[in-house]
C-alpha positions in Angstrom: 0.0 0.0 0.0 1.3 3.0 -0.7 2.0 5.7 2.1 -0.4 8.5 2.7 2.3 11.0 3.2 4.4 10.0 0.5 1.5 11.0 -1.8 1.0 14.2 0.0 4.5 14.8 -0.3 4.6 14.0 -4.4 1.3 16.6 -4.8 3.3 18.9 -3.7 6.5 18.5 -5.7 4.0 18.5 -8.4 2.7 22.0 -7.4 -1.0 20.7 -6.9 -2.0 23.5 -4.4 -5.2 24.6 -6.3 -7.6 23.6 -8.9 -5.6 25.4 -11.5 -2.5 23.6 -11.1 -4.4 20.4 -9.9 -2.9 16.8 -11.6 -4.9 14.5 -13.4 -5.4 11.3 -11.5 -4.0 9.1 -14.0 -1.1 10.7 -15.0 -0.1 11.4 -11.4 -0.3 7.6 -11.1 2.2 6.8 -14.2 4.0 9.6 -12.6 4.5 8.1 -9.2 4.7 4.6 -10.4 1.9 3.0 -8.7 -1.6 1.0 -9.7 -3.8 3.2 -10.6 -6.6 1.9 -8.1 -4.4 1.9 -5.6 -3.6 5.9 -6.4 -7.6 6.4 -5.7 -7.7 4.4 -2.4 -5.2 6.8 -0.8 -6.5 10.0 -2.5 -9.9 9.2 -0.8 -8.6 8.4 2.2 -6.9 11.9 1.9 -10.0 13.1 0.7 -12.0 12.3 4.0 -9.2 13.6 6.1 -9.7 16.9 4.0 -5.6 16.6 3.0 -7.0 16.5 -0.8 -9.9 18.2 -3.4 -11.2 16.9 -6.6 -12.2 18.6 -9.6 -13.1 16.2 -12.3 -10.3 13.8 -12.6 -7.7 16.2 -11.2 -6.4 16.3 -7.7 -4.7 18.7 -5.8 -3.5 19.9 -2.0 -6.2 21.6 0.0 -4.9 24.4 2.5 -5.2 21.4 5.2 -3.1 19.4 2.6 -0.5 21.9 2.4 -0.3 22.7 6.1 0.3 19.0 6.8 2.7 18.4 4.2 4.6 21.7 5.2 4.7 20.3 8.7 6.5 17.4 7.9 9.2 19.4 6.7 9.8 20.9 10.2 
């Protein structure tokens, strides 16, 4: 399974802090190397824990999302 935070962390490296520069699920997928069902387990775990947003098939950080990712960092 693949870590929670490690997807956070990869959203962000990606610059998917709004719904402009959000990432489409699929590609993010290919880009992170992983299954793609697997990919939109986690986001919707994220997703309940309000770490994540959708907009179509795009995701991207939420201002929770970013403030939890930034506080790994510290």
């Amino acid at each position: 399974m693949l870590d929670p935070f490690e997807v956070l962390k990869a959203l962000h490296a990606l610059a998917a802090v709004d719904e402009v520069r959000a990432v489409d699920v699929e590609k993010f997928a290919r880009i992170i190397g992983a299954p793609l069902e697997e990919v939109k387990e986690v986001l919707a775990a994220l997703r309940r824990m309000d770490y994540v947003s959708f907009s179509g098939g795009r995701v991207y950080l939420t201002e929770i999302g970013i403030m939890k990712i930034s506080s790994l960092f510290c």
